[in-house]
C-alpha positions in Angstrom: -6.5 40.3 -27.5 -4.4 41.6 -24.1 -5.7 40.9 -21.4 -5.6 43.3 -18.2 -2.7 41.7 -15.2 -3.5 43.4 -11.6 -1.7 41.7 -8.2 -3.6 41.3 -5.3 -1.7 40.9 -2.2 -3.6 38.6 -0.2 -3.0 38.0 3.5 -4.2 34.9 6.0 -5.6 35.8 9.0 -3.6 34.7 12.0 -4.9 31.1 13.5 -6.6 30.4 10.1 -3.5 28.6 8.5 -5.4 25.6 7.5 -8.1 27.6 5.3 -7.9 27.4 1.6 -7.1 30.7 0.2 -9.0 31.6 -3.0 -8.9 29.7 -5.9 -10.2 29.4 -9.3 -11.8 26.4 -10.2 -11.0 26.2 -13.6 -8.9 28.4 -15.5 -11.5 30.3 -17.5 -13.8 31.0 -14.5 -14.3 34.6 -13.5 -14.7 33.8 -9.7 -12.4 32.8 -7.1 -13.9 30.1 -4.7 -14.1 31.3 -0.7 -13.8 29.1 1.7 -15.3 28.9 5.4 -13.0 30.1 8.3 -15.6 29.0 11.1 -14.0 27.2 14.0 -17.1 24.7 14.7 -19.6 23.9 12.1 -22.6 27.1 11.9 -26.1 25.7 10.9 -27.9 27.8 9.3 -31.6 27.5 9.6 -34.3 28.2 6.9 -34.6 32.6 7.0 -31.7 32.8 9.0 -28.4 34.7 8.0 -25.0 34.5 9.6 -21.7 36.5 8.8 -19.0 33.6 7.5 -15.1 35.0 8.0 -13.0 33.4 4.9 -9.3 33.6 6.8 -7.9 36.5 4.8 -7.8 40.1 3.9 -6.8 41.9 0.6 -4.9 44.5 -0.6 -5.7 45.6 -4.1 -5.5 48.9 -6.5 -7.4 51.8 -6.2 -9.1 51.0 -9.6 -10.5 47.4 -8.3 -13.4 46.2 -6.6 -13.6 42.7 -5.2 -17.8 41.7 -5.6 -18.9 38.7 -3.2 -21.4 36.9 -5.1 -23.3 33.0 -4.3 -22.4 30.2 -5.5 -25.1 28.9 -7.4 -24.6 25.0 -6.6 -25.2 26.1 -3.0 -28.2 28.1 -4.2 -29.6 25.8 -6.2 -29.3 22.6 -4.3 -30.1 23.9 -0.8 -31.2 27.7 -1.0 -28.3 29.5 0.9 -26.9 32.2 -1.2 -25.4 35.9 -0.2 -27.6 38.4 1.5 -26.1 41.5 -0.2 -25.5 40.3 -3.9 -23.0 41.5 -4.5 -21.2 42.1 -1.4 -18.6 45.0 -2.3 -15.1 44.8 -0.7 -13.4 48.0 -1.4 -9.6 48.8 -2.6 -9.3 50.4 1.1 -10.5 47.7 3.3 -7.6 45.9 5.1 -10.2 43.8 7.4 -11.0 39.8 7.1 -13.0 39.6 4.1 -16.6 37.8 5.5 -19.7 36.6 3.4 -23.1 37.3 4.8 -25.3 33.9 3.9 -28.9 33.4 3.7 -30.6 30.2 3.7 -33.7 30.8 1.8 -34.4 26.7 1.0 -36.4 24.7 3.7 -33.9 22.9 5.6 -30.9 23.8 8.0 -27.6 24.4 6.1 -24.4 22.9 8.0 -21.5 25.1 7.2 -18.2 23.2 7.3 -14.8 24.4 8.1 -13.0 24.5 4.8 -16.3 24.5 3.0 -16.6 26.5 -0.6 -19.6 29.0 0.7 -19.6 31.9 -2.4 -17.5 33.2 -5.2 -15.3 36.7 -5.5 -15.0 39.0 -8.5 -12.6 41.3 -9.1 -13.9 44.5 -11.3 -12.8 47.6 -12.2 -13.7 50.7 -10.9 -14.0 54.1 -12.8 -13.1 57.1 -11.7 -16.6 58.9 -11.9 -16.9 63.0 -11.3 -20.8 63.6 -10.5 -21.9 66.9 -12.3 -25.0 68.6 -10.8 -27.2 70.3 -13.7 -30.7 71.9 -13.9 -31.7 69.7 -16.7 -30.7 66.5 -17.8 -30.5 65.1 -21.7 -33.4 63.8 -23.4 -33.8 60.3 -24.2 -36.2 58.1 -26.0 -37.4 56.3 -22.6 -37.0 59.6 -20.6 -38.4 59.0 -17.0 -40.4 55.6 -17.9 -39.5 53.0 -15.0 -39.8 49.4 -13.6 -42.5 47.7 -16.5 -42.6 50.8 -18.6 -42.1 48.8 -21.6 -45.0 46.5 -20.9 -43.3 43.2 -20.2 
């Protein structure tokens, strides 16, 4: 089987030196770790959401996508995951990539410079031409919805 080789470029944001850039934990994992850029530690308090800057920005292909997504020992143990799952950065975006958390557990969250906060994805992106019709194909489930099957 081949598998697919795409560069990033990948670029730290001035005064953030010290910051991790993104890494896979182990070599099979899909996501590459992120890491807190804040300058003092952000608490997070239970229903509260702040945007967390990582330190970098990306350049990639048109044909990629990079998808933010939680890290699920954080939302497991303690309830703070991403707000937008997945957060979408696009192949144009030149900015500091940030993570918008959510701390849906009980307690305050202290987030830590340096600190491993979600995970990023990198998919591909199709070229897609919408096609407005009169009708569209039948199917089987036609129009049936959310529950339509009855589970």
């Amino acid at each position: 089987m081949s598998l697919l080789n795409y560069e990033v470029q990948i670029k730290r944001v001035s005064g953030q030196e010290d910051i991790l850039l993104p890494q896979k934990m182990t070599e099979a994992a899909s996501g590459f770790d992120l890491h807190a850029a804040v300058s003092e530690p952000v608490v997070l308090n239970p229903g509260e959401r702040q945007l967390i800057p990582t330190g970098f920005a990306l350049s990639m292909s048109a044909d990629l996508e990079a998808q933010i997504r939680p890290r699920s020992g954080l939302a497991y143990k303690h309830g703070i995951t991403t707000l937008n799952s997945p957060g979408t950065i696009d192949a144009d975006y030149r900015g500091e990539v940030k993570v918008l958390l959510i701390n849906h557990g009980q307690e305050p969250f202290t987030i830590q410079r340096n600190e491993r906060i979600a995970q990023m994805v990198f998919q591909l992106v199709p070229r897609i031409k919408l096609t407005e019709v009169v009708e569209l194909t039948e199917t089987e489930r036609g129009s049936g919805g959310f529950g339509h099957t009855g589970h």
